[in-house]
N, C-alpha and C positions, 0 to 999 in steps of 0.2 A: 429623533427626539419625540417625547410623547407628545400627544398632541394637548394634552392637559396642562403640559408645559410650555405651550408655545405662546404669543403675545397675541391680543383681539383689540379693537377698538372698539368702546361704546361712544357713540357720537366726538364729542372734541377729546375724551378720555383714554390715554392709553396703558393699557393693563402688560404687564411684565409677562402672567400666564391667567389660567383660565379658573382659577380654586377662588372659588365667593366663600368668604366667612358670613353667613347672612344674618340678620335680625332677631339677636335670640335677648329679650327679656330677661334681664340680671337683677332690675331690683335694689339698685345698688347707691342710685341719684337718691340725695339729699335736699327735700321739699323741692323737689327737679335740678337741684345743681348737679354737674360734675362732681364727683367724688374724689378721694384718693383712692378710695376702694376702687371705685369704676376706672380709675385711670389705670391702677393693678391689672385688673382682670384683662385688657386689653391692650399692656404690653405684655402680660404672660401669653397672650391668645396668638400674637400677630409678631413676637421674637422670632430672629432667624432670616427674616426676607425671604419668607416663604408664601404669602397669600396675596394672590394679586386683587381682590377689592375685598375690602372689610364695607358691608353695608349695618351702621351700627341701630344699638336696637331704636325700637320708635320710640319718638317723641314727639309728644301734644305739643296742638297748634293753639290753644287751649284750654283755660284749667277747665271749662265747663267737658272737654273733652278730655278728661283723663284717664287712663283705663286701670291706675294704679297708685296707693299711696307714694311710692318710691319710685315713681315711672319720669323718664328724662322729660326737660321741658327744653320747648325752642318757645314758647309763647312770649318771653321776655327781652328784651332786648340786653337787662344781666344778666342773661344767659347765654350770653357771645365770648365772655371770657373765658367760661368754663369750656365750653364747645370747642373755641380756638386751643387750648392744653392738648386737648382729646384728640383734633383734627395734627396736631405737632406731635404726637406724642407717637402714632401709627404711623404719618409721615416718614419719624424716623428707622421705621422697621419697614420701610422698602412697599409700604403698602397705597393703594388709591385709596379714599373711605366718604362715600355718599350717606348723608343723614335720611331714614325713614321717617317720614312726619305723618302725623296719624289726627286721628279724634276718633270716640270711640262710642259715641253717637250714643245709642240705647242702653249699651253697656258701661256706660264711663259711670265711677263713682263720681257723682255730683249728687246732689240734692234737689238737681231740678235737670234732670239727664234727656234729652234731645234726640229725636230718630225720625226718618222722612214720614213715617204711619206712629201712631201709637203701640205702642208694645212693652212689654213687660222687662224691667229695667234689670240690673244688676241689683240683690240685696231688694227683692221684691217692691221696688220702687217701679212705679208707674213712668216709662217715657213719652211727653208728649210730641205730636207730630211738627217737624219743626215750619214756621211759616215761611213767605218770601224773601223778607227783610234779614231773618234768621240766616239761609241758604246764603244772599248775599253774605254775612259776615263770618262765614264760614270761607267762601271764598277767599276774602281777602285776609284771614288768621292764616291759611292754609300760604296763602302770597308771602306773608311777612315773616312766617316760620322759615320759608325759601329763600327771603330774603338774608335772616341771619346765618342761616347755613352758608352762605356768598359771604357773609363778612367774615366768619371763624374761618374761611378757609378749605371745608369740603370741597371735594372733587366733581359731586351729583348731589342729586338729590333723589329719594324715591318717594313716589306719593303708595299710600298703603292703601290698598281696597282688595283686604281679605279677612279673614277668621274672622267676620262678625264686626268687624267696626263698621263706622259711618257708610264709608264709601261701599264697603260691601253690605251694607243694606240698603243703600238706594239702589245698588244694582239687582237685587238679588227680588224674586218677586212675590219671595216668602213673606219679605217684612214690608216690602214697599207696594202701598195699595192706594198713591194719592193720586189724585183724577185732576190733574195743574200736568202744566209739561215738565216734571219730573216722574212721571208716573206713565202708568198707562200701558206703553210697550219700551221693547229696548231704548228705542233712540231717547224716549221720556228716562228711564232709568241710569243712563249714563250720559245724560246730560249736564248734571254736577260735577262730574271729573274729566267733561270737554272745559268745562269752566275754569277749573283748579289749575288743569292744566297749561290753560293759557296765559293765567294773570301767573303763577310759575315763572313760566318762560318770560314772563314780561321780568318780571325780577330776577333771575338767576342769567338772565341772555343766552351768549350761545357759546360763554365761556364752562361751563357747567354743563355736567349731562343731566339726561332727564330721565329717571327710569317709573315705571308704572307697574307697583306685586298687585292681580290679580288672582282671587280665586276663582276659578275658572267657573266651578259647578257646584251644587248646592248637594247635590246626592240624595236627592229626594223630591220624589212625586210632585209636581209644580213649583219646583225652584229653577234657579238659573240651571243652564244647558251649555255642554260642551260648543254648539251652536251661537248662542249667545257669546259665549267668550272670542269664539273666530270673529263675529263682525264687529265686539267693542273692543279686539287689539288692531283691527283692522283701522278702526274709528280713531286711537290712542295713536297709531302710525299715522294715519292722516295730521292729526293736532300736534304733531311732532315731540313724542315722549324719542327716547335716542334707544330704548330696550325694554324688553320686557321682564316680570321676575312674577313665575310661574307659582302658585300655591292654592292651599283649600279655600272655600269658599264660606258658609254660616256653622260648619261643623266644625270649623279647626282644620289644623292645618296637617291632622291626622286622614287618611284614604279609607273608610269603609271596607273591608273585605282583603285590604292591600298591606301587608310587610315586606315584599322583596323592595330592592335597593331600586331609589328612584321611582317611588311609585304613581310618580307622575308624568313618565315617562312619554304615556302613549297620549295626553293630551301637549305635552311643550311639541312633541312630534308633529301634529297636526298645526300648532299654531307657527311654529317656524315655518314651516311649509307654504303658509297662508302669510307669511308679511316679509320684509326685508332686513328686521331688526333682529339684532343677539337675546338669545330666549335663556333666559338662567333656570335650571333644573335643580329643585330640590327635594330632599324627602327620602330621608333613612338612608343614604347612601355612609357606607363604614369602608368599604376597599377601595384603595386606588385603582386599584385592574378592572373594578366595577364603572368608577368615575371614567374609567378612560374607554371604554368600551361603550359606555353611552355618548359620547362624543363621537368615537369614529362611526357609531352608526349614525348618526345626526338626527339624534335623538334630542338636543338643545347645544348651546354655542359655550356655555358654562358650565361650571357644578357647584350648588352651595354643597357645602358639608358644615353642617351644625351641633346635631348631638354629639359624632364623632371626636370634633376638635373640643367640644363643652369639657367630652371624660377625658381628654389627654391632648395638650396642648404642644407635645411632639407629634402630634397625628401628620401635620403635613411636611415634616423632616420626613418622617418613615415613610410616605406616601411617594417623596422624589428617590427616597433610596429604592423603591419595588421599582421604580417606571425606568431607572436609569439603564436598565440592560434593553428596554423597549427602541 
């Protein structure tokens, strides 16, 4: 059997096989409700009983942190019914499905948009740097978003710190220049998502896995470092996230320089190497011989595939038909 087909555990979570449908921005929530569209898209995406965790797109913790007019909310607690559809509705198609919770810090369309330094907002709004009392209530937004995740029914939860939102700008040392212990060096910079992740865990317990997307590196001259990323998953292992899920960092979650499949292959390499936890690998992967090949090299423990399944939502029917002679 291939080994893309075979079962993993993240933390209390048990996966059928090893294919992430990950976090891909649909656009689809209504003033952040569940949709019927959004419900469509994601029993055409997850028919078949063919993906073993759908991590569905992010949603604000939030409305100061929204990164879209149509972007999902968990910020409500009316936002539990809808969630619970969604979380029933994948369910029925054989799948696991952890909510991405996000804020989108500098970049969120708000009117009065939030980021650990001052910097230049989405829609040329000014983001101011946020205070202490701030950071606390971002904490506990980021808790109670985990929270309704628990009550819809999700399997995990994932905390988001990449392509430029919050978290990835306090970690990142492009945008984060505060001189308070969020700042200053790593241990200051991922200090916020030692935080997150513990009031988290306070709410979601140990029924629920925990996963943490980091973008690893910033791809540029005085930004975070592939370095950096080894000792804040090392850090995130310690605070007990159950996995990691591997992506870009202030640039997008596109690689400079990189189109082959998996182009983040040679960093989830190095981080699984360095921790104990299942490393999810994403990033232009389109073949299964491709997806399964990064696997048996232990190159990461998963494979998201996203644009793939986005253009053809038989993508992972066709993918068990290639692996099946394997």
């Amino acid at each position: 059997m291939a080994l893309l087909n075979s079962s993993i555990q993240i933390g209390p979570c048990h996966l059928a096989n090893r294919l992430v449908l990950p976090p891909m921005a649909t656009s689809k929530a209504v003033q952040g409700a569940v949709s019927q569209e959004l419900l469509e898209y994601y029993r055409q995406k997850t028919a078949g009983q063919h993906i073993g965790l759908v991590i569905s797109e992010h949603a604000y913790v939030n409305l100061q942190g929204r990164a879209s007019e149509h972007q999902l909310s968990a910020s409500r607690d009316e936002d539990v019914a809808g969630l619970t559809a969604l979380t029933e509705l994948i369910h029925q198609s054989g799948s696991r499905v952890f909510l991405q919770i996000s804020h989108a810090g500098g970049r969120a369309k708000s009117a009065n948009p939030l980021a650990p330094s001052a910097m230049a907002g989405a829609e040329g709004i000014m983001a101011q740097a946020m205070t202490p009392k701030q950071i606390d209530q971002v904490v506990e937004d980021f808790a109670m978003a985990a929270g309704r995740a628990k009550a819809a029914g999700f399997d995990g939860v994932e905390i988001h710190s990449a392509h430029g939102y919050l978290l990835n700008q306090f970690y990142s040392p492009l945008i984060n220049r505060r001189s308070d212990e969020y700042g200053l060096d790593l241990d200051g910079r991922i200090r916020l998502h030692l935080r997150i992740i513990a009031r988290v865990r306070e709410q979601i317990g140990n029924d629920l896995a925990l996963l943490a997307r980091l973008g690893v590196c910033d791809q540029e001259e005085g930004g975070s470092t592939v370095q950096d990323a080894l000792r804040a998953c090392a850090a995130f292992e310690q605070a007990g996230v159950d996995g990691l899920d591997i992506s870009g960092g202030m640039k997008g979650y596109l690689r400079s320089g990189h189109s082959e499949q998996g182009y983040y292959q040679d960093y989830t390499e190095q981080i699984k190497n360095n921790v104990s936890l299942p490393v999810i690998l994403t990033g232009g992967i389109q073949d299964a011989l491709e997806a399964e090949r990064l696997l048996q090299e232990n190159k990461a423990d998963l494979i998201g595939v996203g644009r793939a399944i986005l253009k053809g939502s038989d993508w992972p029917q066709q993918a068990w038909a290639r692996l099946a002679s394997l």
